[in-house]
N, C-alpha and C positions, 0 to 999 in steps of 0.2 A: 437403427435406433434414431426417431426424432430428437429434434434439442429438445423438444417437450416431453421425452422420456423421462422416466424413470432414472436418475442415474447416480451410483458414486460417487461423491465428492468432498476432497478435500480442503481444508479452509486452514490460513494460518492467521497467527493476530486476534481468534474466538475468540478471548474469555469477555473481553468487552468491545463498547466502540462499535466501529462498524462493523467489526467479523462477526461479534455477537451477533447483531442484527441478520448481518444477511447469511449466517447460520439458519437462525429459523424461519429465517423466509422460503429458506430453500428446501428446510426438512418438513415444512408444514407442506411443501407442492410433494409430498410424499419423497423427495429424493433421501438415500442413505447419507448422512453428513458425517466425516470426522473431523473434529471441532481439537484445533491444536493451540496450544500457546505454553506460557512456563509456570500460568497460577492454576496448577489443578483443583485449590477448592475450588475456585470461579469455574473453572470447567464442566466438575459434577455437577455444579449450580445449573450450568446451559443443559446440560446432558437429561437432567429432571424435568424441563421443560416440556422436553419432546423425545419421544422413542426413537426417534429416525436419529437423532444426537450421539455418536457415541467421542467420549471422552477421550484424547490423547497429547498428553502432555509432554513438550518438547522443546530446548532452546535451538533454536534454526544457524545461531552460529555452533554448533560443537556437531561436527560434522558427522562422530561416534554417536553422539543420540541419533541424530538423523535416521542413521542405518539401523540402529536399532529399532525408531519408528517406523521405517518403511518393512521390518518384516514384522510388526503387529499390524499394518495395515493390510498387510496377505493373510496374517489371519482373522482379519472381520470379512474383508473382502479379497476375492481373487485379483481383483484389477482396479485402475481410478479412471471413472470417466473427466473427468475433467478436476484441476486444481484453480484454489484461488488464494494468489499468495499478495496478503492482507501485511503480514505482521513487520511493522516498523515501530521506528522510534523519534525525535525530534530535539534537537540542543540549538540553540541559538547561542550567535558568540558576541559577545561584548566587548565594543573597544573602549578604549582603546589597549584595555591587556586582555584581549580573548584569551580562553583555558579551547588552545590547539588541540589537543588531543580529542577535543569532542566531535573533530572531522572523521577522524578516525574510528569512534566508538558509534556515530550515528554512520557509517559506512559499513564499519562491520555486522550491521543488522540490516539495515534497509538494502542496502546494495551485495555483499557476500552472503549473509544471512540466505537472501531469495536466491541468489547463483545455487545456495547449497540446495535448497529445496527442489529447484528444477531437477538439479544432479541426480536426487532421489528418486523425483514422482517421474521419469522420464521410461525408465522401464517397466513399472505400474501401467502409466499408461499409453506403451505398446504393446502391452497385454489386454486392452480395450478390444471387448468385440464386437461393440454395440452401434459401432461409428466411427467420427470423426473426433477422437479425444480433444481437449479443449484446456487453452491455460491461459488463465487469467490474473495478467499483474493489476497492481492497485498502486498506481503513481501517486502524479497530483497536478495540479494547476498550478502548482508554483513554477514550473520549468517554462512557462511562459515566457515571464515577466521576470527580471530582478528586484527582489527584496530584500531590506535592510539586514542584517543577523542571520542571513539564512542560508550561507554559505554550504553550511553543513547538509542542511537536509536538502534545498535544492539542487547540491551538485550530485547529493546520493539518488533521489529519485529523477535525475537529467541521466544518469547512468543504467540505472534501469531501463528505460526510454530505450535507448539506445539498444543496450541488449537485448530486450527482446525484439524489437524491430529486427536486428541482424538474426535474431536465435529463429523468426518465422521463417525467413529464407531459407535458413538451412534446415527444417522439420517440413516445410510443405510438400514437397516429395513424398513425405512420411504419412500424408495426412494430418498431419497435427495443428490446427487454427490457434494462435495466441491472440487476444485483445487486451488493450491496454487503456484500462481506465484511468482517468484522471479528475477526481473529484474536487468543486472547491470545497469552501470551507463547510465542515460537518463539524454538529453540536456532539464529542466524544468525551471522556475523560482526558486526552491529550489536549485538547484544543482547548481546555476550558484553561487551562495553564497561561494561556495566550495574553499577554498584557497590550494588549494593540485591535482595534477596531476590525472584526472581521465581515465585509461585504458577503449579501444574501447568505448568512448563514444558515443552513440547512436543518431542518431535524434528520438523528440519526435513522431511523425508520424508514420516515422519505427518502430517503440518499440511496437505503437499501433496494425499497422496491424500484426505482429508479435503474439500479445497475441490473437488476436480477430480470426486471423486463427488459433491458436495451443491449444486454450481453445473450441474449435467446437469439439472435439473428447474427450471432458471431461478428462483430464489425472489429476492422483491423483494431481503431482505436474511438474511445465514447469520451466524451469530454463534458464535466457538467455544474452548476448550471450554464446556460449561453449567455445569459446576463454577464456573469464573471468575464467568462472568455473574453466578451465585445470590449469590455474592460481592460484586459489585461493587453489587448491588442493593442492599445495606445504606447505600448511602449516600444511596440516594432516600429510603429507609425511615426513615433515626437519620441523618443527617448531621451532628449534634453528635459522635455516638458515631463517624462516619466520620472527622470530623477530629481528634479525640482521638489514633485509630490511627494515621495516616497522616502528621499534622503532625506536623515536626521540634519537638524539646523546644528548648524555652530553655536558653542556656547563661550561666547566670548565674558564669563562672567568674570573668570579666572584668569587673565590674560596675564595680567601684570605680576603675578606669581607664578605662574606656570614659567613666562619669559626671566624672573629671577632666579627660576632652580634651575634653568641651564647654564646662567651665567659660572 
């Protein structure tokens, strides 16, 4: 089987955002899509779009749904040619009294959440006969650079990075190609939450077509746009001058109250 086959594939993060999207980018080239996330109306919704769509609703942390979607997925289809694990979440922490536990609740989705999914789709698709199976994480560009509040979700998708980097090693023996996109900023329902200025912001659409042609030649990792990148490289390059930009100012408005309630 070509990468320009026909193929299987699973998508997590559907019901909106970018999975939406490149949901049907992928089921309009004719490919079979199962389209997962935890709002099944939103799901039916994608599913009516397009025949190739079929609906499967699942939270990627509860390890029991899992297994229970990996055997509805043997019965739409015998195998997955390729997955693409989309579905995250995003908390920014606030000082100076962050709510810690949000390291934890955006870990357990973006970073164990996707650990769980591979764990799944891993013998699905060694059951692949069409080729070279295919798994596709969806990072991001923040692992670049350092940014303000964003402990949480750039150490979760810095962890990703990593794991799948290490997970290709150990599956290429096997056949199995992982690429690891990393997109900037895209116009989603997540991002619109964003209270802070985001550079080339993307429509979601373009972002899709974007990954769906540049992930067809399997490249280890796709990073986009280049604009952003050449950007964010300033902070490997001047990282004094990076956190200059970036870091919140002091707010010396409060000083002299602030230094009265320690006394």
């Amino acid at each position: 089987m070509s990468n320009t086959s026909k193929r299987t594939i699973w998508i997590t993060g559907a019901s909106s955002g970018l999975g939406r999207s490149l949901a049907l980018a992928l089921a309009g080239k004719g490919n079979r899509v199962i389209a997962s996330a935890r709002n099944q109306a939103e799901l039916d919704k994608l599913a009516e779009l397009d025949a190739n769509i079929v609906a499967l609703a699942c939270d990627i942390t509860d390890e029991t749904a899992l297994e229970a979607a990996g055997e509805r997925i043997l019965e739409i289809a015998p195998h997955l040619d390729q997955v693409i694990l989309n579905a995250g979440n995003c908390e920014y922490l606030d000082f100076p009294e962050p709510d810690w536990a949000a390291i934890r609740r955006v870990m357990e989705i973006n970073f164990f959440g996707t650990v769980n999914c591979v764990k799944m789709a891993l013998p699905l698709l060694r059951r692949s006969t069409g080729g070279r199976p295919h798994i596709v994480a969806v990072a991001s560009q923040v692992t670049a650079a350092p940014f303000p509040r964003a402990e949480a979700y750039g150490a979760s998708k810095a962890a990703m990075q990593y794991f799948f980097d290490s997970l290709r090693l150990d599956l290429a023996a096997e056949g199995i190609d992982i690429t690891t996109v990393n997109p900037g900023f895209v116009d989603t329902p997540l991002t619109r939450k964003n209270d802070f200025p985001m550079p080339f912001l993307m429509d979601v659409d373009q972002a899709a077509a974007r990954i769906v042609k540049n992930i067809e030649s399997r490249p280890l990792s796709y990073s986009f746009p280049l604009r952003l990148s050449a950007m964010l490289a300033l902070s490997k390059l001047l990282p004094g001058v990076w956190q200059k930009m970036v870091a919140p100012k002091p707010d010396h408005s409060n000083t002299e109250s602030k230094r009265g309630a320690g006394k």
